[in-house]
C-alpha positions in Angstrom: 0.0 0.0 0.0 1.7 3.9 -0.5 3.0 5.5 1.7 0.4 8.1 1.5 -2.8 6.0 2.2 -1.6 3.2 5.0 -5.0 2.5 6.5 -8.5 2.5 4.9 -12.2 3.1 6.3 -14.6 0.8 5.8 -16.2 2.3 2.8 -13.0 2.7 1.2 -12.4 -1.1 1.9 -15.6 -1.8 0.6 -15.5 0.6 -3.1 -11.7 -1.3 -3.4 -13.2 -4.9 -3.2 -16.4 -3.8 -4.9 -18.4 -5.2 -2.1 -21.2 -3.4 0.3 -19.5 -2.1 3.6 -22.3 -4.3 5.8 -20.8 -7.3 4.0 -17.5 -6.0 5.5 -19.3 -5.7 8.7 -20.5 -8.9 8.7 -17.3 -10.4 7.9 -16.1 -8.7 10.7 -18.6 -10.2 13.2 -18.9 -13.6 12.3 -15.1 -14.7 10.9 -12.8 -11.8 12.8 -11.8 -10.5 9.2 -11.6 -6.7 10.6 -10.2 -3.8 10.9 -6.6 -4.2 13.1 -5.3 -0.4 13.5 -6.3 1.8 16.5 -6.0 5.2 16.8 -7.7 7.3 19.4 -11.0 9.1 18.7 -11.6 7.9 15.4 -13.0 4.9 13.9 -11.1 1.5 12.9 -9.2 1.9 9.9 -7.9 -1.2 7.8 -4.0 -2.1 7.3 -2.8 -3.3 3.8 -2.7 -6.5 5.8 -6.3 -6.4 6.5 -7.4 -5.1 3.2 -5.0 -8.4 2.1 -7.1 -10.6 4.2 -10.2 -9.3 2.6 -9.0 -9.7 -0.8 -8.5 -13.6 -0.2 -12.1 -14.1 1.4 -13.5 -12.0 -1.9 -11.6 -14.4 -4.3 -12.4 -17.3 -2.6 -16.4 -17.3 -1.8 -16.4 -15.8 -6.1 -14.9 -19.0 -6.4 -17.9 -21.1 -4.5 -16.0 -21.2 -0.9 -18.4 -21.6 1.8 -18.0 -18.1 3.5 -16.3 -20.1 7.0 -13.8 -22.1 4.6 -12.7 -18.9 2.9 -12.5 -17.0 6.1 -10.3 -20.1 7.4 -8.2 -19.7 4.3 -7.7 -16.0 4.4 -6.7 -15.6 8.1 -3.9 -19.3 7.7 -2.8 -17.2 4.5 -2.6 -13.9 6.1 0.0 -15.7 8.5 2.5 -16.9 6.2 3.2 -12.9 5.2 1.9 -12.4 1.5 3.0 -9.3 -0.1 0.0 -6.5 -0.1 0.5 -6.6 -4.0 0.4 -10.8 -4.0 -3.3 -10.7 -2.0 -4.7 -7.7 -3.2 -4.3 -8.7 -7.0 -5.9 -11.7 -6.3 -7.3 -12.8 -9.1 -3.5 -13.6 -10.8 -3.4 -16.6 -9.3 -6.1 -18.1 -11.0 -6.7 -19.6 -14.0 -8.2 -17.7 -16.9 -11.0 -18.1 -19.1 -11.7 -18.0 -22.6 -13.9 -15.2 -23.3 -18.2 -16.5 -23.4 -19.9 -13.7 -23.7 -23.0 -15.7 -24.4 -22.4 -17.3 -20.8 -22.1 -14.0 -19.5 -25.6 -13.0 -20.9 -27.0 -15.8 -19.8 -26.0 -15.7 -15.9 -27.2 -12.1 -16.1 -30.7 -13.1 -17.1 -30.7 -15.6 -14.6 -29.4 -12.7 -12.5 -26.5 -15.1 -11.0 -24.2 -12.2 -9.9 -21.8 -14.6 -8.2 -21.5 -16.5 -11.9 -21.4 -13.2 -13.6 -18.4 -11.9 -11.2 -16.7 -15.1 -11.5 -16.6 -15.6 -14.8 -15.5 -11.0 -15.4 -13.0 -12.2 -13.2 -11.0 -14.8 -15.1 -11.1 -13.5 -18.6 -8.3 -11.3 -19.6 -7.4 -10.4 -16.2 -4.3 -8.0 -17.3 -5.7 -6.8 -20.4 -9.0 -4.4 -19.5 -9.8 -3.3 -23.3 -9.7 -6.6 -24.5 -11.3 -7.9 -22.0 -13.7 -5.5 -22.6 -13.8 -5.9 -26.9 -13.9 -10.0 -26.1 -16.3 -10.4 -24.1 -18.7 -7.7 -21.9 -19.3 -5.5 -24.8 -20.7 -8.5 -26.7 -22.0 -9.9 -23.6 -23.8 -6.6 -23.6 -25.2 -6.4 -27.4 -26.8 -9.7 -26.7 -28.8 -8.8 -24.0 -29.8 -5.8 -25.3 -30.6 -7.3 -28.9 -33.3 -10.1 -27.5 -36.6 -8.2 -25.5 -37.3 -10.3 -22.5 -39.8 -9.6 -19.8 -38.6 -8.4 -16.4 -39.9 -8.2 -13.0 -40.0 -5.2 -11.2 -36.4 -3.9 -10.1 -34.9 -6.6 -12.3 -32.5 -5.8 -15.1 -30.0 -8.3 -16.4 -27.9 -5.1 -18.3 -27.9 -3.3 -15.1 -26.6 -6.3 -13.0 -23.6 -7.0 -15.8 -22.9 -3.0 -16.0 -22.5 -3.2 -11.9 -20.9 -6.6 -12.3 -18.5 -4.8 -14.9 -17.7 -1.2 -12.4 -17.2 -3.8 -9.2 -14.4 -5.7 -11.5 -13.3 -2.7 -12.5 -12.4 -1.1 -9.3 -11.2 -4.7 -8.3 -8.1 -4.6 -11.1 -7.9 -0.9 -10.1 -7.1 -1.3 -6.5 -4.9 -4.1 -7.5 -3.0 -1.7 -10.1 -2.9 1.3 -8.5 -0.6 -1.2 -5.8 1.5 -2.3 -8.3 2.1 1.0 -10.4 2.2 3.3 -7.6 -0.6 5.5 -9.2 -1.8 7.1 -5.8 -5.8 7.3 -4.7 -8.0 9.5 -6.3 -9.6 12.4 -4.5 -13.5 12.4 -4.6 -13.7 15.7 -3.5 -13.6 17.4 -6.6 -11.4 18.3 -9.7 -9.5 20.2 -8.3 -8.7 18.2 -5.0 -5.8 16.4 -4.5 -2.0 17.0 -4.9 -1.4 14.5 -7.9 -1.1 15.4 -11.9 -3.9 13.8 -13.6 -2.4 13.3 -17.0 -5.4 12.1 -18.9 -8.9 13.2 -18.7 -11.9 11.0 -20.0 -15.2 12.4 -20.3 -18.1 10.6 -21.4 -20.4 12.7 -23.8 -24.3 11.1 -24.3 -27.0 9.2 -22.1 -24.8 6.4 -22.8 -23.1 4.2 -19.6 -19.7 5.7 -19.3 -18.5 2.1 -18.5 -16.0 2.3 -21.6 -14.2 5.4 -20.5 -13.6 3.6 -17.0 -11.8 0.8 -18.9 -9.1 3.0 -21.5 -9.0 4.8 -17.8 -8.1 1.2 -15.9 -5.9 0.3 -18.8 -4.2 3.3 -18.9 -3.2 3.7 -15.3 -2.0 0.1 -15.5 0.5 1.7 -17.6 1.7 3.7 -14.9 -0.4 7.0 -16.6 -2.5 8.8 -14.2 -6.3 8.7 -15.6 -9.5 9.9 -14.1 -12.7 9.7 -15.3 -15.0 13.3 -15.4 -18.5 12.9 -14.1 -21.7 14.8 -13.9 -20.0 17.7 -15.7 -23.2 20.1 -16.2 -24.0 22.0 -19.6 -21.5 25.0 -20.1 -18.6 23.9 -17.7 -16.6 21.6 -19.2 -13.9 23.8 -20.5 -13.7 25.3 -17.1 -13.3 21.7 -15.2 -10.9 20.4 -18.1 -8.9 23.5 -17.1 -9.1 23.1 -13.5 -7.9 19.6 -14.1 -5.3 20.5 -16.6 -5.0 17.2 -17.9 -2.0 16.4 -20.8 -4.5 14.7 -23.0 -8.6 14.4 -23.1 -10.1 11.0 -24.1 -13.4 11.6 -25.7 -16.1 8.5 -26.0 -19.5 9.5 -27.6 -22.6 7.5 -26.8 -24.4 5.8 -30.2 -27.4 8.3 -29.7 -27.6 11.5 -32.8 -28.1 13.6 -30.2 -24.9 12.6 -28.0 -23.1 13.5 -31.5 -24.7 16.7 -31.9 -23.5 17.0 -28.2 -20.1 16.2 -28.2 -19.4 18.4 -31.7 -20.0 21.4 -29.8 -18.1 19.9 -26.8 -14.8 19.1 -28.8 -15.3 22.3 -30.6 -15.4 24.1 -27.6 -12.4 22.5 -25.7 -10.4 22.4 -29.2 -10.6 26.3 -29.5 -10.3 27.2 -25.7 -7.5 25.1 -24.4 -5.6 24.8 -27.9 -2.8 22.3 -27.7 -4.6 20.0 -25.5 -4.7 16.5 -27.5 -8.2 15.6 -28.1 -8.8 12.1 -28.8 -12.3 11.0 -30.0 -13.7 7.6 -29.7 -17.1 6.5 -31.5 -16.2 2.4 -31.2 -18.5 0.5 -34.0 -20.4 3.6 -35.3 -20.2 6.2 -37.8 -17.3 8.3 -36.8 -18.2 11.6 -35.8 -18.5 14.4 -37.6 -15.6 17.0 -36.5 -14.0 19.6 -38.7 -10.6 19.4 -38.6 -8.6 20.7 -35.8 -5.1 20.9 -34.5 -4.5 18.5 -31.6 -8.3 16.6 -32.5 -7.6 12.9 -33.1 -10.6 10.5 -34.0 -10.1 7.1 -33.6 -12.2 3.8 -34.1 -11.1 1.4 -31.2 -9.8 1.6 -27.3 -6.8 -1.0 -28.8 -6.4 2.6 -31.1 -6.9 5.2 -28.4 -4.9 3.7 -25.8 -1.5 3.1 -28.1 -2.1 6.9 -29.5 -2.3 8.1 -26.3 0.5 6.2 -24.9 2.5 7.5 -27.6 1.7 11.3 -27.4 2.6 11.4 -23.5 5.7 9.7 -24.0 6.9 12.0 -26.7 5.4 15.0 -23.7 7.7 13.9 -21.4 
């Protein structure tokens, strides 16, 4: 764990292992998988060794453990001194899937969360934009290609899509330990002390859930990367700037009026903060329709954003 962020709270904990903090709780209670450090007047916070623990008792009951067995196995494990980076990227160990995206659909309809975790788990776990091109994105076209009836509160996209963020924030927790990419702030764009150099902004009514990957993948690349959300109408230039980012990462939703959207959105940035790269990603759609600019690069995959982007910070630095 840095230096900077040695213990955790138990909703931090929780976000990390994409798990509800009452589960932590409950842990806690039953199996003695809580927090260790004391300080006075505050809460429990949770060492690297603790969050290492945790980590275990995750992989384990995704794997069909019996909570108690898993609980066994994480506090024997925790004894013999595994590395934070060895626990908390715990999914390495285990063997990986061929991508079956039609076996991902088909626990989602049956709203199997554990199968669908499981099996997000194991496919591609170093590799988040083909993991994402190989099998949730087509995971996700057939789901929403077949109308099926749903009960109330039930939604088999919505399940995968939260499926998708808690993996996500899994590999991320598990990166940001073995690049040394610190924490983000949530306070606001203009908190914390770190240089964000990459900025993506999801443009459209769209789920943003492909800007989170390119960001996953890029700060397993050792590139700081955060994602902008809920930027209201006529701020965006003003947060970019805040932000100061070395590159933006554009991704439009499929919808004519998220184009129409993000035109006047690139157009704006393009001509306010000239020099900032500007990369624009429309995956498996008509490309969209920007006049040409200096610093505006479209382009048709994340494979293709990611290695452009890569190669314009480099020749930054």
């Amino acid at each position: 764990m840095a230096d900077a962020d040695p213990s955790l709270t138990v909703a931090a904990v929780a976000r990390r292992l994409g798990v509800a903090p009452a589960t932590l709780r409950t842990w806690d209670r039953r199996y003695g998988l809580g927090p260790s450090e004391h300080s006075a007047g505050a809460h429990r916070r949770y060492t690297p060794g603790d969050v290492a623990r945790l980590m275990t008792m995750r992989r384990l009951t995704l794997e069909g453990a019996a909570p108690s067995e898993a609980a066994r196995s994480a506090l024997d494990g925790a004894s013999a001194g595994p590395s934070d980076l060895e626990v908390l990227d715990a999914y390495a160990a285990a063997a990986p899937m061929a991508p079956d995206p039609q076996g991902v659909a088909s626990a989602a309809r049956h709203l199997d969360n554990g199968a669908v975790r499981w099996m997000l788990a194991r496919v591609h776990p170093a590799d988040p934009i083909a993991w994402w091109s190989e099998l949730l994105s087509p995971a996700l076209r057939i789901l929403e290609s077949a109308p099926v009836l749903e009960h109330p509160g039930e939604s088999a996209v919505r399940l995968l899509e939260a499926a998708a963020f808690a993996e996500l924030r899994s590999r991320a927790a598990a990166s940001v330990l073995r690049s040394g990419v610190a924490a983000a702030s949530a306070r606001g764009p203009e908190a914390g002390s770190e240089h964000v150099r990459v900025l993506a902004l999801p443009v459209g009514a769209s789920p943003d859930l492909v800007v989170h990957v390119i960001a996953l993948a890029l700060q397993q690349a050792g590139i700081v990367t955060r994602v902008l959300a809920g930027a209201a109408d006529g701020r965006l230039v003003e947060l970019v700037g805040q932000v100061a980012p070395d590159a933006v990462v554009v991704h439009v939703g499929s919808a004519e009026t998220d184009v129409g959207r993000s035109v006047d959105e690139i157009d704006e940035l393009a001509l306010s903060l000239p020099g900032l790269p500007i990369f624009v990603h429309r995956e498996g759609a008509a490309p969209v329709p920007l006049a040409p600019a200096p610093g505006v690069h479209r382009v048709r995959s994340l494979a293709g954003a990611f290695h452009e982007l890569i190669a314009v910070l480099a020749a930054s630095t």
